[in-house]
C-alpha positions in Angstrom: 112.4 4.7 -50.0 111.3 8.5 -50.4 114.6 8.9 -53.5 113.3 5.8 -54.9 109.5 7.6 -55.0 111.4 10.9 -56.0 113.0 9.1 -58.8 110.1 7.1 -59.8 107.5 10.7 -60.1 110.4 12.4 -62.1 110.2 9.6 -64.4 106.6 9.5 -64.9 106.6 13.0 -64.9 108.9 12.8 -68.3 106.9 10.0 -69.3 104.0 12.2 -69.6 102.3 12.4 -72.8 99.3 11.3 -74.8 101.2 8.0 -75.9 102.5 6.8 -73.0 101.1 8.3 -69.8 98.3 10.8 -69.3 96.3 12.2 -65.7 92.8 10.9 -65.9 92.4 12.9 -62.8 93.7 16.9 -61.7 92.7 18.6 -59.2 94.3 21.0 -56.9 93.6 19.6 -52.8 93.8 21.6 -49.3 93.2 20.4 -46.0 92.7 22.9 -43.0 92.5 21.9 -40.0 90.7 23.5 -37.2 89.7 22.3 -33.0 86.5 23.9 -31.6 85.2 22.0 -28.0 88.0 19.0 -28.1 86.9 18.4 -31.9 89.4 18.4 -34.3 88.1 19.3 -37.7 89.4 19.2 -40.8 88.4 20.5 -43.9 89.4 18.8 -47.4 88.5 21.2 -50.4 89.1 19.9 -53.8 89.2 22.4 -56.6 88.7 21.1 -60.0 90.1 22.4 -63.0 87.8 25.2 -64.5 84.2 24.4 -65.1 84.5 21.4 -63.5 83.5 22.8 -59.8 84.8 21.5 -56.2 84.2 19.2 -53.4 84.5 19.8 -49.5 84.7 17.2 -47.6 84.4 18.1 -43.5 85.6 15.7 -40.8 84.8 15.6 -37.5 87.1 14.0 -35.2 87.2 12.9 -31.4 90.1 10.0 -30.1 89.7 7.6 -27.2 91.8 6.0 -25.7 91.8 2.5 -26.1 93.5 -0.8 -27.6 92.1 -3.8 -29.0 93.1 -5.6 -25.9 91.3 -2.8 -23.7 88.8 -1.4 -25.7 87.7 2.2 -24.8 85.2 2.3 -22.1 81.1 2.4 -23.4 81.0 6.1 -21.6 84.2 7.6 -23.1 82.7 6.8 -26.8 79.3 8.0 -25.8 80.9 11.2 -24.9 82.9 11.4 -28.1 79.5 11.2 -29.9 77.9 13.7 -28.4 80.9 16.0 -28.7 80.5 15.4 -32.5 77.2 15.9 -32.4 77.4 19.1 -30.2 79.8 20.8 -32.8 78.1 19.2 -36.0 74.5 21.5 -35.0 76.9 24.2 -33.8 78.6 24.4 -37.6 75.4 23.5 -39.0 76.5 20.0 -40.4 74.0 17.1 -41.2 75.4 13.8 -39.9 73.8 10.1 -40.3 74.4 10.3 -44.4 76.0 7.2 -44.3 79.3 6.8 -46.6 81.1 10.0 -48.0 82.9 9.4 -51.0 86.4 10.7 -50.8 87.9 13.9 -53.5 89.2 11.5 -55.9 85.7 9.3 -55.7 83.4 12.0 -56.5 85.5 13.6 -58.7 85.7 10.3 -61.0 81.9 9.8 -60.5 81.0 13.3 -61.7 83.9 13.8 -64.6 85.3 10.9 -65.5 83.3 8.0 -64.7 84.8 5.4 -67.1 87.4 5.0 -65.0 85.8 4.1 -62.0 
């Protein structure tokens, strides 16, 4: 499977051209990742090509255990919550916003959006 995906982005990679196949989206992506008070974090920048700006995206992250046969228990996730909360104020992040949209997203929605 991964020399068949190999194969297959060499290909479109030579296939590249204004005719045939063109990017209708570049951008160069880094995640860092980072743990403060049992919170993983990680940290998605995007950096567009020039003039065109960048997007961080920040992700806060606590895991409980649990399975869909035994869900995690009511206190556990209540904990979690406040741990995200805890380091959110600490880093000085605003949560509640609702949906983020994702590098690629945003990046359509603010460059590109025809091909949304």
């Amino acid at each position: 499977e991964i020399e068949d995906a190999l194969v297959t982005a060499q290909s479109a990679r030579a296939a590249e051209g204004p005719e045939l196949l063109a990017p209708f989206a570049q951008y160069l992506s880094r995640r860092l990742k980072y743990r403060l008070r049992g919170v993983g974090i990680d940290v998605d920048v995007a950096q567009y090509p020039a003039g065109e700006g960048s997007y961080d995206v920040v992700e806060l992250e606590v895991l409980v255990e649990g399975t869909a046969a035994q869900p995690p228990a009511a206190a556990d996730v209540a904990q979690a919550e406040q741990q995200i909360h805890t380091v959110a104020g600490l880093l000085g992040l605003p949560l509640g916003q609702g949906r983020v949209p994702g590098k690629l997203e945003n990046y359509l929605s603010q460059h590109r959006p025809r091909h949304l």
